[in-house]
N, CA, C and O atoms as a Maestro MAE file, in Angstrom:
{
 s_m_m2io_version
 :::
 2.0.0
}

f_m_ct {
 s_m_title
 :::
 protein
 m_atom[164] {
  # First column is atom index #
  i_m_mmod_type
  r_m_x_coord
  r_m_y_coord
  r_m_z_coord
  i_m_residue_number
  s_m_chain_name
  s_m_pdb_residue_name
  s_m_pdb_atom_name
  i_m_atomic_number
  :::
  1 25 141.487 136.383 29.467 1 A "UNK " " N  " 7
  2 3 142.840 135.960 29.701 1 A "UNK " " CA " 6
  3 2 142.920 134.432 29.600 1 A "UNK " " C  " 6
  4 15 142.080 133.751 30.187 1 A "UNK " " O  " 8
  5 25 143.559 134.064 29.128 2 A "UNK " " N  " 7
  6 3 143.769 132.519 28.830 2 A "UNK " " CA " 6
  7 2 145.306 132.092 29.488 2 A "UNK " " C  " 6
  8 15 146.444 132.547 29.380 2 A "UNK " " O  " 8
  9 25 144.619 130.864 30.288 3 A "UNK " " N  " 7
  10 3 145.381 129.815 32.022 3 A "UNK " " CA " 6
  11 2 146.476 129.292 30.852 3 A "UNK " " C  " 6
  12 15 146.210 129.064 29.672 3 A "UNK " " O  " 8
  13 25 147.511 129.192 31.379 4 A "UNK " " N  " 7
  14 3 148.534 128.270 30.677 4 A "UNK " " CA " 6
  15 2 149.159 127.473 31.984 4 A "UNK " " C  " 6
  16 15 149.777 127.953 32.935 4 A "UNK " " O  " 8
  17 25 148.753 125.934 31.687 5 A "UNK " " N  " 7
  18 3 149.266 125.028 32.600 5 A "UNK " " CA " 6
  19 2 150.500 124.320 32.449 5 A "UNK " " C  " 6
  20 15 150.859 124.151 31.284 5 A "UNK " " O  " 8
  21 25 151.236 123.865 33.360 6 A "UNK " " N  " 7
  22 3 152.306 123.119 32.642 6 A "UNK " " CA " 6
  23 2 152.366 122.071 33.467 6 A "UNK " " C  " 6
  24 15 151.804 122.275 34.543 6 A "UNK " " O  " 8
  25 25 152.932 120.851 33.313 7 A "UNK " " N  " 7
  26 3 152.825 119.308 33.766 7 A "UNK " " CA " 6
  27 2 154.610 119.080 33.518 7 A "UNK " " C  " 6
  28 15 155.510 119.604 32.861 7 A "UNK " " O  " 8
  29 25 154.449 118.069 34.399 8 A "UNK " " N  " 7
  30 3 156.133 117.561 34.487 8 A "UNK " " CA " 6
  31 2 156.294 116.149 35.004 8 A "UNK " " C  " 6
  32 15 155.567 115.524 35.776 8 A "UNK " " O  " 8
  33 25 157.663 115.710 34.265 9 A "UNK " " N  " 7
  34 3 157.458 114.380 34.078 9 A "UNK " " CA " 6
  35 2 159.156 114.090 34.640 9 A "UNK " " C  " 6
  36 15 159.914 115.048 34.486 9 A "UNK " " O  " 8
  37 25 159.481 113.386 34.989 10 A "UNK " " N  " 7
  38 3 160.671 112.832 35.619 10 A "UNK " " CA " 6
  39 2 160.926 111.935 34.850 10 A "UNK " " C  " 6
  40 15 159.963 111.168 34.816 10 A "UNK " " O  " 8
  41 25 161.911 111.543 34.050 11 A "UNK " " N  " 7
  42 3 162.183 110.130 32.774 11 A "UNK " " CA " 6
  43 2 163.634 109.942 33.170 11 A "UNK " " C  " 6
  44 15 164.238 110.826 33.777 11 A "UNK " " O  " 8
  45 25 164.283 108.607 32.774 12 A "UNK " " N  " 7
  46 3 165.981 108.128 32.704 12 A "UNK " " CA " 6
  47 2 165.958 107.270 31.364 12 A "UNK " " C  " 6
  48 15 165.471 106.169 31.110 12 A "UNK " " O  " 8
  49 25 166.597 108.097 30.679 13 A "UNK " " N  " 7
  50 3 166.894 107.837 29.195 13 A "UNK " " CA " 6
  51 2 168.481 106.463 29.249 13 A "UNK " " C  " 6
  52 15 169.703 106.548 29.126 13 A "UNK " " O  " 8
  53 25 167.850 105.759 29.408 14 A "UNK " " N  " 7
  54 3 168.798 104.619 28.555 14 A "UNK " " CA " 6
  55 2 169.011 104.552 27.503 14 A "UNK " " C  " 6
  56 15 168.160 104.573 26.613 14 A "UNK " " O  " 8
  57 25 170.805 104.404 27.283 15 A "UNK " " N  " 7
  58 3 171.581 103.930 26.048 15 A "UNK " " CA " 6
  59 2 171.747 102.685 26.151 15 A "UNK " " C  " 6
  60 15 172.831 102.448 26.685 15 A "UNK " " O  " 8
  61 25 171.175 101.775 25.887 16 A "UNK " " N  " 7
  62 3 171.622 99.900 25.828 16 A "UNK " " CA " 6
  63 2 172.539 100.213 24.966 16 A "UNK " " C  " 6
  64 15 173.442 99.691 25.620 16 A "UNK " " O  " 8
  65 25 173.040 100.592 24.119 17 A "UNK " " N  " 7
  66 3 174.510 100.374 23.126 17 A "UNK " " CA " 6
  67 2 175.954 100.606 24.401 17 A "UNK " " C  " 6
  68 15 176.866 99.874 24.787 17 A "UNK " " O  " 8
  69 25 175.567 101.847 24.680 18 A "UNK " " N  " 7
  70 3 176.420 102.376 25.214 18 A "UNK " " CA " 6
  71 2 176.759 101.959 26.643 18 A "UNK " " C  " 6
  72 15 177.892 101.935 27.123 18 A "UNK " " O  " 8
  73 25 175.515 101.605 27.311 19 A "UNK " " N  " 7
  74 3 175.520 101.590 28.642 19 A "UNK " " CA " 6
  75 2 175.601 102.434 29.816 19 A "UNK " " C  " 6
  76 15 175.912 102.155 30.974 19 A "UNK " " O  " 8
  77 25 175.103 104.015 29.029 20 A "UNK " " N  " 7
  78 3 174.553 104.635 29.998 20 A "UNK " " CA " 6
  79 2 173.241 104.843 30.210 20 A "UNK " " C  " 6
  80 15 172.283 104.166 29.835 20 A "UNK " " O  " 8
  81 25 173.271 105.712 30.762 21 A "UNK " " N  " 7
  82 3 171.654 106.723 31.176 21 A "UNK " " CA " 6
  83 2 172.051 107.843 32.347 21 A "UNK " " C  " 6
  84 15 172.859 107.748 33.271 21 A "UNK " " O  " 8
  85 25 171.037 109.110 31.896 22 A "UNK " " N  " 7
  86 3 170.675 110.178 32.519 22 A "UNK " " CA " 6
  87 2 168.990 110.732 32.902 22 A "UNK " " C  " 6
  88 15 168.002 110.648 32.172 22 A "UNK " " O  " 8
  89 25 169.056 111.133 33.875 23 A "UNK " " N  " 7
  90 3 167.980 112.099 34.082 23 A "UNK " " CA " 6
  91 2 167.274 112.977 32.643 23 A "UNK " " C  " 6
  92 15 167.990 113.377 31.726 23 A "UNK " " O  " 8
  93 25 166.459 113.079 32.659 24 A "UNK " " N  " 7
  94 3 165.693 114.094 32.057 24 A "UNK " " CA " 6
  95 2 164.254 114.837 32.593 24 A "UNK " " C  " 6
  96 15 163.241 114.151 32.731 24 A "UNK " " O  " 8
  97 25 164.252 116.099 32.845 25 A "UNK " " N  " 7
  98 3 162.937 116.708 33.152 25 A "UNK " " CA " 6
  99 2 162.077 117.110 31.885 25 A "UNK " " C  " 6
  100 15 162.482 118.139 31.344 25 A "UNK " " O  " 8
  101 25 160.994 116.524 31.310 26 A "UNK " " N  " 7
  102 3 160.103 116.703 30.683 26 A "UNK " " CA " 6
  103 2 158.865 117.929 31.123 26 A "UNK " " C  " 6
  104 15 158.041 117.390 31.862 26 A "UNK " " O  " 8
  105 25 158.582 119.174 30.907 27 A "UNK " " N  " 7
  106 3 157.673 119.794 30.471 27 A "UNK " " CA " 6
  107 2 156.811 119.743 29.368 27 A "UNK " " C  " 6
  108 15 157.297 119.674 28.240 27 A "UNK " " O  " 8
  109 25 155.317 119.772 29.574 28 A "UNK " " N  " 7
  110 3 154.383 119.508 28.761 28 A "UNK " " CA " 6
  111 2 152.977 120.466 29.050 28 A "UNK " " C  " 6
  112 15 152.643 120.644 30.221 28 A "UNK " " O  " 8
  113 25 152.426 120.880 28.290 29 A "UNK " " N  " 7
  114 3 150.899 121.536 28.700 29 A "UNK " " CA " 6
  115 2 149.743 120.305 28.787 29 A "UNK " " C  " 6
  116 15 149.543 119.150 28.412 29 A "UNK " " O  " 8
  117 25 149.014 121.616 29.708 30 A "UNK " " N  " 7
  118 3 148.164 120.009 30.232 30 A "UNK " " CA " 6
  119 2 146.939 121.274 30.812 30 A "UNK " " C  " 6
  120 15 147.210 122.457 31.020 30 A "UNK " " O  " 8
  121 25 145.836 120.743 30.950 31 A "UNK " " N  " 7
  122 3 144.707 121.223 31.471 31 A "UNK " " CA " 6
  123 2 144.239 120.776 32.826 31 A "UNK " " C  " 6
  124 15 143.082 120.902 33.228 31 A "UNK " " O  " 8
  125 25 145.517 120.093 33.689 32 A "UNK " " N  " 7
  126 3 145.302 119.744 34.903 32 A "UNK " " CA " 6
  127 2 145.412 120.864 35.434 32 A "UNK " " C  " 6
  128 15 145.851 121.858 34.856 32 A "UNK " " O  " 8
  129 25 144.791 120.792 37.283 33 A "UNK " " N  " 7
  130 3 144.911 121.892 37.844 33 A "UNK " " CA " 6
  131 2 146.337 122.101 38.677 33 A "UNK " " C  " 6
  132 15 146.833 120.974 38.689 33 A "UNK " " O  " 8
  133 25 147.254 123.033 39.397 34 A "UNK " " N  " 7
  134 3 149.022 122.261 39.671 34 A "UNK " " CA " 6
  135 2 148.343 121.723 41.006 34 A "UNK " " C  " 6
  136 15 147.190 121.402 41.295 34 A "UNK " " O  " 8
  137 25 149.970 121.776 41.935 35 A "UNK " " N  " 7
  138 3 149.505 120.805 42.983 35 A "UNK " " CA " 6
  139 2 151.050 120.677 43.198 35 A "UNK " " C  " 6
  140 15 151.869 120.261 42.379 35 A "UNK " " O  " 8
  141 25 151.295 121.161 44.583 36 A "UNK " " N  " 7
  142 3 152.634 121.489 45.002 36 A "UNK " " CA " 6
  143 2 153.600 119.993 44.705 36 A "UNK " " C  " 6
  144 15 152.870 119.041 44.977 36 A "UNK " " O  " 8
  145 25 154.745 119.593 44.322 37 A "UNK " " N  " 7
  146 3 155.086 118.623 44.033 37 A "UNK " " CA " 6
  147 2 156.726 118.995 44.000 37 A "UNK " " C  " 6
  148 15 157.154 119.787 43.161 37 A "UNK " " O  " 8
  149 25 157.742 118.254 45.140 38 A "UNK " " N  " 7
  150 3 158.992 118.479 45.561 38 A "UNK " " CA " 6
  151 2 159.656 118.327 44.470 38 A "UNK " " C  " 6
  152 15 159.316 117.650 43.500 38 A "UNK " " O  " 8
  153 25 160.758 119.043 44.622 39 A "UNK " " N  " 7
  154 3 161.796 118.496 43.382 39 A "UNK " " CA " 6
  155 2 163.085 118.604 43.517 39 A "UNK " " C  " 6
  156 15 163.519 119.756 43.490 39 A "UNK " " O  " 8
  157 25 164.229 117.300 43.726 40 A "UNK " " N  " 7
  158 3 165.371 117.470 44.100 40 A "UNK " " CA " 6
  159 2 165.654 116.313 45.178 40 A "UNK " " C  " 6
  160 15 164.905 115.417 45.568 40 A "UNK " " O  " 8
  161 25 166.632 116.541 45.442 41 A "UNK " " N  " 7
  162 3 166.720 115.197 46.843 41 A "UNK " " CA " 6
  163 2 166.275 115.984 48.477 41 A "UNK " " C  " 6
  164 15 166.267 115.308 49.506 41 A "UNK " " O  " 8
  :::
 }
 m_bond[163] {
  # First column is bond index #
  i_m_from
  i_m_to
  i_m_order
  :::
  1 1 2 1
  2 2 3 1
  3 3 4 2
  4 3 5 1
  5 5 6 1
  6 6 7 1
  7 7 8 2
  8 7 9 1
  9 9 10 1
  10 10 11 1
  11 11 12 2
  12 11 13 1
  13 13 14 1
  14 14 15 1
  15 15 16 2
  16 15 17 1
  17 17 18 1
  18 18 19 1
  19 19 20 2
  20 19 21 1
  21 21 22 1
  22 22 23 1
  23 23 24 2
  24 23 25 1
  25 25 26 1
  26 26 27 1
  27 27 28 2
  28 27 29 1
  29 29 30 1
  30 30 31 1
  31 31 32 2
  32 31 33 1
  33 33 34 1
  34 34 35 1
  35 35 36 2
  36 35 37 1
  37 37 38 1
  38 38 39 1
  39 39 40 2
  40 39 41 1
  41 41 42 1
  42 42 43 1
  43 43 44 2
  44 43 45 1
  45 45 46 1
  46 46 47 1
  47 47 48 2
  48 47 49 1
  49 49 50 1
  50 50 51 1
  51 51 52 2
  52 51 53 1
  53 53 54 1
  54 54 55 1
  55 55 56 2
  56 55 57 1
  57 57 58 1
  58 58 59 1
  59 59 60 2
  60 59 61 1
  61 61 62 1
  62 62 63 1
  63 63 64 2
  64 63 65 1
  65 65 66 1
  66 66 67 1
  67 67 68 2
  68 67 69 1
  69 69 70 1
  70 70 71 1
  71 71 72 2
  72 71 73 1
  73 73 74 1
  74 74 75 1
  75 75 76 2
  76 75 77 1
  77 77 78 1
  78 78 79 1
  79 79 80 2
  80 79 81 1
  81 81 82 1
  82 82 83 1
  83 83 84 2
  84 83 85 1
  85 85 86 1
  86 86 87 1
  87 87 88 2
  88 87 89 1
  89 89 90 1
  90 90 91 1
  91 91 92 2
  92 91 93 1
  93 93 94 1
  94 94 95 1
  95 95 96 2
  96 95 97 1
  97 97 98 1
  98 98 99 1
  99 99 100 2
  100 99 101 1
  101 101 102 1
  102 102 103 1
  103 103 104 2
  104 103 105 1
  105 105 106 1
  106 106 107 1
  107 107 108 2
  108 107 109 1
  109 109 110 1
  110 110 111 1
  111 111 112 2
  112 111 113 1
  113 113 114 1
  114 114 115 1
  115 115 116 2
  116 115 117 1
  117 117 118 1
  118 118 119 1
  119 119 120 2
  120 119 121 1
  121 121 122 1
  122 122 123 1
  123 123 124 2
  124 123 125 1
  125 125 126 1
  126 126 127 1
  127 127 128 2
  128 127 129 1
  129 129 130 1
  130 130 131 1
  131 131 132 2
  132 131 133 1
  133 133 134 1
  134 134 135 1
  135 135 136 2
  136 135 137 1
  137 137 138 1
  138 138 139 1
  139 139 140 2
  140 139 141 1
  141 141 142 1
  142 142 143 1
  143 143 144 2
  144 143 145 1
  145 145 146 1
  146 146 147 1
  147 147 148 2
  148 147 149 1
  149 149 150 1
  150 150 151 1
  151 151 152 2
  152 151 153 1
  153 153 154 1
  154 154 155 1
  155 155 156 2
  156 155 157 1
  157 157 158 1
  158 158 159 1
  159 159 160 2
  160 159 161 1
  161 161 162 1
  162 162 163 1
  163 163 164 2
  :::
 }
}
């Protein structure tokens, strides 16, 4: 059986033209082990 890990990344995408920005949640695979980690306010 083959482990499928997944990793996560918290980013704020700036528009300098525009003058915004938003949140973004990034998912990625990764061969780390998890590790309880809050999410939200």
């Amino acid at each position: 059986m083959t482990k499928f890990l997944v990793g996560s990344k918290q980013l704020t995408i700036k528009d300098e033209i525009k003058n915004i920005s938003f949140p973004v949640l990034v998912h990625y695979p990764t061969n780390e082990i998890s590790r309880p980690v809050s999410f939200g306010p």
